[in-house]
C-alpha positions as CSV (number, residue, x, y, z in Angstrom):
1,X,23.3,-14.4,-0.8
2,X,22.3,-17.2,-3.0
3,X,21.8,-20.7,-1.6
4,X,23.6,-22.6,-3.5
5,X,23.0,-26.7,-5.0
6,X,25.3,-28.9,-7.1
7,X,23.4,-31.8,-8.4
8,X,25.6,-34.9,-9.2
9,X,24.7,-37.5,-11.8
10,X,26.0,-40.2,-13.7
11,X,25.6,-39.3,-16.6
12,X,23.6,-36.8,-19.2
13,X,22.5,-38.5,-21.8
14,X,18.7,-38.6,-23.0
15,X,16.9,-40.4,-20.3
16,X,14.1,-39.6,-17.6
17,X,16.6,-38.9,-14.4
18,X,18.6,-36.7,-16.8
19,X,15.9,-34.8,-18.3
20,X,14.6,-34.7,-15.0
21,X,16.9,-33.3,-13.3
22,X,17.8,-30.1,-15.5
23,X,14.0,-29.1,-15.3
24,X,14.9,-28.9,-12.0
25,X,17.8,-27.2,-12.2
26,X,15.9,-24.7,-13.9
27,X,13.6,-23.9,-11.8
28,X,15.5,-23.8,-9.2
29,X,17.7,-20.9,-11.1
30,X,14.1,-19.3,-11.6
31,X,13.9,-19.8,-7.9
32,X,17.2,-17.6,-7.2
33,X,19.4,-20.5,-6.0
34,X,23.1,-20.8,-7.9
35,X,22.7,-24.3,-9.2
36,X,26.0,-26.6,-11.1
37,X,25.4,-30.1,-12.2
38,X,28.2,-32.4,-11.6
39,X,28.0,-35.8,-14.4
40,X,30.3,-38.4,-14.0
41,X,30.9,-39.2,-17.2
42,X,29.5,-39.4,-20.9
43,X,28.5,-37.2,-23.6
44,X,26.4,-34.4,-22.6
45,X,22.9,-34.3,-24.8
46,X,20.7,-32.9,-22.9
47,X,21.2,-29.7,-20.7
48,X,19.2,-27.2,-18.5
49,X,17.7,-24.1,-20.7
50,X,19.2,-22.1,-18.2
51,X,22.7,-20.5,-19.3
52,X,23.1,-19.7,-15.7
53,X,23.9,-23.6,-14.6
54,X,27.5,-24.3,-14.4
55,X,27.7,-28.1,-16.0
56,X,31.1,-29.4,-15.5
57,X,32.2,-33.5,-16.7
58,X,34.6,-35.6,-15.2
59,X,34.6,-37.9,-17.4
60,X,35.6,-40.3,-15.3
61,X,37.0,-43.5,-16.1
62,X,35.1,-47.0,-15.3
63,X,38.4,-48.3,-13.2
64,X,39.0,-48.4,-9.5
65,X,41.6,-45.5,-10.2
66,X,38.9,-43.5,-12.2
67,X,36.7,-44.1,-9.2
68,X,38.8,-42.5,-6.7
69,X,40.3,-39.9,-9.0
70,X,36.3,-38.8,-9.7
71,X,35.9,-38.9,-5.8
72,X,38.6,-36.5,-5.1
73,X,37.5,-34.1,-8.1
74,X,34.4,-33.7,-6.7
75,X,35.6,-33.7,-3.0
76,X,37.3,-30.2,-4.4
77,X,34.5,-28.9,-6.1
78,X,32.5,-29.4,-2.9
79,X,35.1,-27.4,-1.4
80,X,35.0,-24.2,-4.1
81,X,31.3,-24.0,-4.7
82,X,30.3,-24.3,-1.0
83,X,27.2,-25.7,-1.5
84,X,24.1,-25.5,0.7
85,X,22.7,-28.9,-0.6
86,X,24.5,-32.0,-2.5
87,X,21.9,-33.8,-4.5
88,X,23.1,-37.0,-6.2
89,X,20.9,-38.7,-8.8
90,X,21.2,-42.7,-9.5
91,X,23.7,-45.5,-8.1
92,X,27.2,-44.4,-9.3
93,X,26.7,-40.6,-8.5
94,X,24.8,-41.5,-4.9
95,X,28.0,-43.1,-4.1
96,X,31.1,-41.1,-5.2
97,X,29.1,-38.0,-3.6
98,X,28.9,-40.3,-1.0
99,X,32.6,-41.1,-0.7
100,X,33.1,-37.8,-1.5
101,X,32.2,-36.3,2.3
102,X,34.7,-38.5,3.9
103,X,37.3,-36.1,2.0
104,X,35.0,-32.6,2.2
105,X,33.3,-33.4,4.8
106,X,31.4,-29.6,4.8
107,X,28.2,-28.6,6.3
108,X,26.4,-29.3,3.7
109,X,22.9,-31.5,3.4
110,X,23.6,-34.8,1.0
111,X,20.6,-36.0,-0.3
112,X,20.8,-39.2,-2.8
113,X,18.0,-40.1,-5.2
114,X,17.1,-43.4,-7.2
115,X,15.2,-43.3,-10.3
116,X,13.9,-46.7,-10.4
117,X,13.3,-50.2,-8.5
118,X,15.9,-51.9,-10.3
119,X,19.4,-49.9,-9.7
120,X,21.3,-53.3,-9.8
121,X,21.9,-56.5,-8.0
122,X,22.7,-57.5,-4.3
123,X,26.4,-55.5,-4.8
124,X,25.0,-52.3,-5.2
125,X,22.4,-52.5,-2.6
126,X,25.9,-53.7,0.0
127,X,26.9,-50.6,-1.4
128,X,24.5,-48.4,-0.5
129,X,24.2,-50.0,2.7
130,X,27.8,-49.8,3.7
131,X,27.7,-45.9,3.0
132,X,24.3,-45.3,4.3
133,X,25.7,-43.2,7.0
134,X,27.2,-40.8,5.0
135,X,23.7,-39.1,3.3
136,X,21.1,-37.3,5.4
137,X,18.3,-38.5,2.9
138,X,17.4,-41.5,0.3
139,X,14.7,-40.8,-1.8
140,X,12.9,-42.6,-5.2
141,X,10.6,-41.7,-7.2
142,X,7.6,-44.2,-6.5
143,X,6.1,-45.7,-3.5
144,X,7.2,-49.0,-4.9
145,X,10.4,-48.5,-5.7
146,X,11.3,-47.1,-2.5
147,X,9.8,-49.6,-0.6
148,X,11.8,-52.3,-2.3
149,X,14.6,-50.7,-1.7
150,X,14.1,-50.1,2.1
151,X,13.2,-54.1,1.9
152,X,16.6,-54.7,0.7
153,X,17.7,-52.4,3.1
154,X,19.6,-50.2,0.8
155,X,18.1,-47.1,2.0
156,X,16.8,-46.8,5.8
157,X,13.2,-46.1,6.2
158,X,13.4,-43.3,8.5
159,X,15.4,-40.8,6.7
160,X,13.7,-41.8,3.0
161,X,11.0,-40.0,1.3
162,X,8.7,-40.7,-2.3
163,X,9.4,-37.5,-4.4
164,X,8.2,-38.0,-7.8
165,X,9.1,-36.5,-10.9
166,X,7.9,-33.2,-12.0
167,X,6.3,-32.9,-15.4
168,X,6.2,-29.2,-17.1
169,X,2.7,-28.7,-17.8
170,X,3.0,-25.8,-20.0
171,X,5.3,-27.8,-22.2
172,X,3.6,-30.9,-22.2
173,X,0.0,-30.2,-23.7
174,X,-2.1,-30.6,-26.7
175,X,-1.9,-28.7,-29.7
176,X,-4.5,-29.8,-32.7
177,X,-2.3,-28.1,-35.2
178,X,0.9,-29.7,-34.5
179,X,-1.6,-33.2,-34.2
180,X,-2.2,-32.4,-38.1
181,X,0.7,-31.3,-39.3
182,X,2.8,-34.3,-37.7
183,X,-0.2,-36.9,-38.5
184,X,0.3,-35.3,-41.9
185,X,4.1,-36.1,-42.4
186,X,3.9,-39.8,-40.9
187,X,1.3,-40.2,-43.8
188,X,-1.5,-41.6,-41.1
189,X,-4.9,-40.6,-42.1
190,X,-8.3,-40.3,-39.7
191,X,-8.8,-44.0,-40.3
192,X,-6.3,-44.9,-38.1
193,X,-5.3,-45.0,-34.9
194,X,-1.6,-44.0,-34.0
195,X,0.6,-45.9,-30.8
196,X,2.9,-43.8,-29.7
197,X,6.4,-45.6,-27.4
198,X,8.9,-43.2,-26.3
199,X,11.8,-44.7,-24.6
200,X,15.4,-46.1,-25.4
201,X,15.6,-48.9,-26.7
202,X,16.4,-51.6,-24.1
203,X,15.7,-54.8,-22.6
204,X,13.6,-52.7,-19.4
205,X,10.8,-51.3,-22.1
206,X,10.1,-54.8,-23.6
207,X,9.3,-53.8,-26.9
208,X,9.7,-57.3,-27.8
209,X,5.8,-57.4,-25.9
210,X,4.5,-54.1,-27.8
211,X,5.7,-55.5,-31.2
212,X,4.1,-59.1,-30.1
213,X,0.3,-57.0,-29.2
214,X,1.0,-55.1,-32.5
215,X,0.7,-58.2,-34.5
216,X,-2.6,-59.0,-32.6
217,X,-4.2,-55.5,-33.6
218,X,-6.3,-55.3,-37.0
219,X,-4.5,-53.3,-39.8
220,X,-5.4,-49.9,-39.3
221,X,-3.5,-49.8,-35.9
222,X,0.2,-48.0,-36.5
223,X,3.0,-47.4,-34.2
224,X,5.8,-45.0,-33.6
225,X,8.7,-45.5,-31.6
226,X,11.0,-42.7,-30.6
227,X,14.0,-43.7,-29.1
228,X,17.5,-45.2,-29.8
229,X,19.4,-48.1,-27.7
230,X,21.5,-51.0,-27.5
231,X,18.4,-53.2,-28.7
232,X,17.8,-51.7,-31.7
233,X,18.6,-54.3,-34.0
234,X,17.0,-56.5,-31.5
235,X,13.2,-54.2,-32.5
236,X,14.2,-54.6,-36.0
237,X,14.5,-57.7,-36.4
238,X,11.6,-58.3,-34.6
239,X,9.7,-56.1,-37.1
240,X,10.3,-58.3,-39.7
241,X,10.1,-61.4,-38.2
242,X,6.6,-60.3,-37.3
243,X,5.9,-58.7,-40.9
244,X,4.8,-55.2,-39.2
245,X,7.2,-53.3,-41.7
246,X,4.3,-51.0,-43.0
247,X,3.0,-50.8,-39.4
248,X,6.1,-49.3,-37.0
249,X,8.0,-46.7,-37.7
250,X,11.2,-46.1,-35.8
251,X,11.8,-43.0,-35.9
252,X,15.2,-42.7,-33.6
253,X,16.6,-40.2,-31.4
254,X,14.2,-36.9,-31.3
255,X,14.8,-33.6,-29.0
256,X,11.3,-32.1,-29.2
257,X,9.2,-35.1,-28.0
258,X,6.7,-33.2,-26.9
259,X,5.0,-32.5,-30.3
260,X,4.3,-35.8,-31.3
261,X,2.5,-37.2,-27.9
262,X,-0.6,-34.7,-29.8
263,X,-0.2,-36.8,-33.1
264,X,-1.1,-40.1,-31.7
265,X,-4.0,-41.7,-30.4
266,X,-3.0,-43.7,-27.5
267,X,0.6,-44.1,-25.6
268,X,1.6,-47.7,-24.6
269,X,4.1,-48.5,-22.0
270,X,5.4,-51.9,-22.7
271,X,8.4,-52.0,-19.8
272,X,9.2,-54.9,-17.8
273,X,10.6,-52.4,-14.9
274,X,10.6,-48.6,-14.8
275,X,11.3,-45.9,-12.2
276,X,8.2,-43.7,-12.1
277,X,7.3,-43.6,-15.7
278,X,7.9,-40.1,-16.9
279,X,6.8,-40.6,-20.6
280,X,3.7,-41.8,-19.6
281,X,2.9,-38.6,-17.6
282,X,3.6,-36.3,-20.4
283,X,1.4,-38.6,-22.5
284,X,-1.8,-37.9,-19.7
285,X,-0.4,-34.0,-19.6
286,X,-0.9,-33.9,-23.3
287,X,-4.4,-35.5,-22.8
288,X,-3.7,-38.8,-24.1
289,X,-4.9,-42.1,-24.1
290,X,-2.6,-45.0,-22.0
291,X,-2.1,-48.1,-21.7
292,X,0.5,-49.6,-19.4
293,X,1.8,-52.7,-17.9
294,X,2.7,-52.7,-14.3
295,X,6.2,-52.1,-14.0
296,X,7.5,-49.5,-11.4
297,X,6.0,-46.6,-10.3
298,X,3.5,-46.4,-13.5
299,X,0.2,-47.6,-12.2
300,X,1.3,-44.7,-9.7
301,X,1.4,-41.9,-12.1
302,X,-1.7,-43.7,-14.5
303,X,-3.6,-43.3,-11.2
304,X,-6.6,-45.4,-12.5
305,X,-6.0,-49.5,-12.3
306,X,-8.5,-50.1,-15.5
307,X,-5.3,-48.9,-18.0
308,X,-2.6,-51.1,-16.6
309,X,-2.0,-54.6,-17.6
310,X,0.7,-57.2,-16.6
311,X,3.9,-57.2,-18.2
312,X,5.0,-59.5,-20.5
313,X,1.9,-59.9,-21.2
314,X,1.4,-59.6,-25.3
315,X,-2.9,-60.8,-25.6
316,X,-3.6,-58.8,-22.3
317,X,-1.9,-55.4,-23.7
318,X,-3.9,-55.9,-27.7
319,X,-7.1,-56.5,-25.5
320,X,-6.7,-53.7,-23.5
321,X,-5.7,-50.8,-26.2
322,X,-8.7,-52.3,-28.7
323,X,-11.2,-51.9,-25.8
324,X,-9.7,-48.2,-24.7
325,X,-9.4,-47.2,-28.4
326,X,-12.7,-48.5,-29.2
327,X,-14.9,-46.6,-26.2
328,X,-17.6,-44.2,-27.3
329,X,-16.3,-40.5,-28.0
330,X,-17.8,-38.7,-24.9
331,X,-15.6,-41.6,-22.8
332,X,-12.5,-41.1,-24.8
333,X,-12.8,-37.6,-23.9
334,X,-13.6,-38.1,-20.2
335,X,-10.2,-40.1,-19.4
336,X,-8.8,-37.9,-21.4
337,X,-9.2,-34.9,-19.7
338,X,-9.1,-36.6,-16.5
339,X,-5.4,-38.0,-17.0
340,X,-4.3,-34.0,-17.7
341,X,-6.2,-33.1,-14.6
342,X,-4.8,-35.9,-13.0
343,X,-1.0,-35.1,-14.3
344,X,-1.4,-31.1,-13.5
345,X,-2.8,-31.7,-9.8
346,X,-0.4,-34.4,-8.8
347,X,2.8,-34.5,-10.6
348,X,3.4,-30.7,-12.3
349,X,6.8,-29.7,-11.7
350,X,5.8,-26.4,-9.2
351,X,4.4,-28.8,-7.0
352,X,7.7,-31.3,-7.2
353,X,10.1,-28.7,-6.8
354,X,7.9,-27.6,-4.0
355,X,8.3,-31.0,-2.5
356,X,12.0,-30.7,-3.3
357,X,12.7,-27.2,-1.2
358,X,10.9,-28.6,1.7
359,X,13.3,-31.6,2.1
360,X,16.3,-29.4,1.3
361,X,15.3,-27.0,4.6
362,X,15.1,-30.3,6.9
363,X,17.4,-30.7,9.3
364,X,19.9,-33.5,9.4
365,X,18.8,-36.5,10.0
């Protein structure tokens, strides 16, 4: 008989946790487990490629009512699906699966996982705290992250583990002929050297800082950004407050990211806080250039403290993608096939889901 997992999350939209977590789902089916995916509320945009996951919304309402109401819901689907594991996946879900195992209590393994440092103010950690009790394991996706979190003793240190996120090497890798063909419809010629930001746009990516290094970066410097957020009109006006019309491109919402990490150059990570970084890992897997700042869990995944700059930090992030653009060939080359070697020995998705299965089979804590 199958084991059987139901991943809970808030939400499926077009994030890290979210993408995340259907790769997993994936290869977990690949794996032979029955796998459903459980999101609290919001429209579903991205989804496993597995036809074999069950998804189901609740679409639950953002109301003390809707709160319980989503508890109980998934309190029965515990109950039907009988699962071997629980997984929830940032705040909201972590606690109504939580909450949920006071109603079906089961003899099943709740895990709860945390996709960055900053999942909210002294509240949520109380809340967290308060339920610890009722999950058999906290996890996050950096060292950092987790350890601020055990500091703020929202997760206990014994029963918490760093599991970071997976990245699908076979997907994420360089293709020259995509490189020109994309290169080629962007209308960006040899001359110049292409930025590429992938990331919603919000206040935790600080493209306020990217724009700011952009405007210190001679002419023949371009940058895409791919993403869409409640501070887009926030980038915009930026753009032309900064007079970097003819330099950025904001391209919007895009499904098949993957492609256009081999049209540029160099990725930059501008954030002020992240989780573990995820875009910047398929960046190195498609043996890119990067630049970062320090935020989260991405001098983690970088791996090499010579590409990471401070944040908010607008003259130390120019300097620092003129110096790495500007090295010799045979170095560009070098760190760039070190950050895919780096990315497939590390952090490929085999060896996360590997990482995964062994904390499913502990026993409770």
């Amino acid at each position: 008989m199958k084991k059987k997992v139901l991943f809970v999350i808030t939400g499926l939209g077009l994030g890290g946790a979210e993408k995340q977590l259907c790769l997993l789902a994936d290869k977990l089916v690949q794996r032979n487990y029955d796998v459903a995916i459980v999101a609290l509320n919001g429209e579903i945009e991205v989804t496993p490629k597995s036809n074999e996951v069950k998804l189901i919304n609740l679409r639950m309402q953002k109301n003390p009512l809707g709160l319980l109401n989503a508890v109980l819901r998934l309190a029965k689907i515990i109950k039907d699906f009988k699962p071997q594991i629980v997984h929830g996946h940032m705040f909201h879900a972590n606690i109504i699966a939580r909450l949920a195992r006071l109603v079906a209590p089961g003899n099943y393994k709740l895990v709860c996982t945390a996709h960055s440092k900053n999942e909210g103010g002294k509240v949520r950690m109380l809340a967290y705290r308060v339920t610890d009790c009722l999950c058999d394991i906290t996890t996050n996706v950096s060292d950092e992250a987790l350890t601020d979190f055990i500091k703020k003793k929202a997760f206990r240190k014994y029963k918490s583990r760093v599991v970071y996120n997976g990245i699908d090497t076979d997907l994420f890798k360089y293709d020259e002929n995509i490189r020109n063909e994309l290169r080629k419809q962007l209308n960006i010629n040899d001359n110049c050297f292409l930025i590429l930001a992938v990331g919603r746009l919000t206040e935790a990516k600080d493209y306020p800082n990217l724009l700011s290094a952009m405007q210190k970066l001679p002419d023949n410097y371009k940058l895409v950004i791919i993403g869409e957020g409640e501070a887009r009109h926030q980038v915009e006006r930026n753009i032309i407050d900064l007079q970097l019309q003819s330099a950025v491109m904001l391209l919007g919402r895009i499904m098949d990211v993957a492609r256009y990490y081999s049209a540029c150059d160099i990725y930059v990570s501008s954030s002020q806080w992240e989780g573990f970084g995820l875009v910047v890992a398929e960046a190195m897997s498609c043996e890119r250039l990067v630049v970062a700042t320090n935020a989260g869990g991405v001098a983690e995944v970088v791996g090499d403290k010579r590409f990471i700059v401070p944040i908010s930090d607008a003259n130390a992030l120019a300097s620092k993608i003129i110096e790495v653009t500007n090295s010799d060939a045979n170095t560009k080359t070098k760190i760039m096939q070190r950050n895919r070697n780096h990315i497939v020995d590390t952090f490929s998705i085999d060896s996360i889901v590997n990482n995964w299965l062994d904390i499913y089979s502990l026993k409770q804590v």
